[in-house]
TORTORZA-975346 format. One line per field, with one value per residue (C-alpha): residue in one letter; residue number from 1; x negated, y negated, z. Coordinates in Angstrom, 3 decimals, always signed. Each point is the difference from the previous one (the first is absolute). Example, Ala and Ser with C-alpha at 12.3 -4.5 7.8 and 13.67 -1.06 7.14 Angstrom:
TORTORZA-975346
logu = (A_S)
drengu = (1_2)
east = (-12.300_-1.370)
north = (+4.500_-3.440)
up = (+7.800_-0.660)
end
This chain:
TORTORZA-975346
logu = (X_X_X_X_X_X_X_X_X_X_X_X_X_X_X_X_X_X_X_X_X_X_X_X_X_X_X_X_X_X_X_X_X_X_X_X_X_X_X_X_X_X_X_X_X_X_X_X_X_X_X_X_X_X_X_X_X_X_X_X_X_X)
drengu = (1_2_3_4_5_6_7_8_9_10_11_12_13_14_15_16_17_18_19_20_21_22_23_24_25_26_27_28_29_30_31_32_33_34_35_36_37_38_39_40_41_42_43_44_45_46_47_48_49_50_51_52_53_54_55_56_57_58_59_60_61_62)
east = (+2.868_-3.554_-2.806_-0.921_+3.160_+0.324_-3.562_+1.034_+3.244_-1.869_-3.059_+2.499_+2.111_-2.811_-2.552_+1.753_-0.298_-3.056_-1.916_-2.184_-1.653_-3.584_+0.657_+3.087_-0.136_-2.392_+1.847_+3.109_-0.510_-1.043_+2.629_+2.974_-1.672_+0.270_+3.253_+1.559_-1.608_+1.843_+3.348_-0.004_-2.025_-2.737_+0.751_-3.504_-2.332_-2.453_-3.429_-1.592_-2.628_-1.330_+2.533_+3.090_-1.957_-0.518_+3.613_+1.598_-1.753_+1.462_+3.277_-0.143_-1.441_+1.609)
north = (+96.694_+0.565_-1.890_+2.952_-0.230_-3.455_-0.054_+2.690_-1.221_-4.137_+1.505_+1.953_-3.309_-2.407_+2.396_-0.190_-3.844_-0.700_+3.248_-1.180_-2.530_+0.855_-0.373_+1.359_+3.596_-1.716_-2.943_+2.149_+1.750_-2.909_-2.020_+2.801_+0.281_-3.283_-0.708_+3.229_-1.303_-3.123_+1.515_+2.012_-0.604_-2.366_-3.758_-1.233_+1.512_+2.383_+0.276_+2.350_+2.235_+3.669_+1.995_-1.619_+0.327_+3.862_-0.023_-1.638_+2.338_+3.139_-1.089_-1.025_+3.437_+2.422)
up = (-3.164_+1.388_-1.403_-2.610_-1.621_+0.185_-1.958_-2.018_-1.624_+0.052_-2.212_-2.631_-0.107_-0.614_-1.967_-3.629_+0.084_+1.495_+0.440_-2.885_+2.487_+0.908_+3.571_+0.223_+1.718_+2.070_+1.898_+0.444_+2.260_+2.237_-1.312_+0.576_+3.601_+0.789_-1.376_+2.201_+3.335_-0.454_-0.728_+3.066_+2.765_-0.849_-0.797_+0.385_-1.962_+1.524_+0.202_-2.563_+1.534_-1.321_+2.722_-1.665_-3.794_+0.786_+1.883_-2.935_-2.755_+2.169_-0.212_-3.735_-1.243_+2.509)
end
C-alpha cells in the first residue's frame, strides 16, 4: 500500500477510540508518516523540513 492508504485505513481504525482526543487529527498525520518511512525505506528518522511538510500534505490529500 502507498502511504495514502496506509493513512487512510490507520485513521478509520484508530478514530472511533481515540478520535475524541484534542490533538488527534493533528499528530496523525505526522505520526502515520513517520511510522511508513520506517517500514519501508527509512530506519532513521528524517529530518522534517517545509519540502517534505508540503510533499507529505500532497500525498495525504491527493
Amino acid at each position: 500500500k502507498d502511504l495514502n492508504a496506509v493513512y487512510k485505513d490507520t485513521f478509520a481504525a484508530l478514530k472511533p477510540k481515540y478520535g475524541h482526543w484534542v490533538i488527534f487529527d493533528h499528530c496523525m498525520p505526522f505520526d502515520v508518516t513517520r511510522c511508513y518511512d520506517e517500514v519501508t525505506k527509512h530506519v532513521d528518522p528524517r529530518i522534517w523540513t517545509a519540502e517534505r511538510d508540503v510533499e507529505m500534505w500532497k500525498t495525504l490529500e491527493g
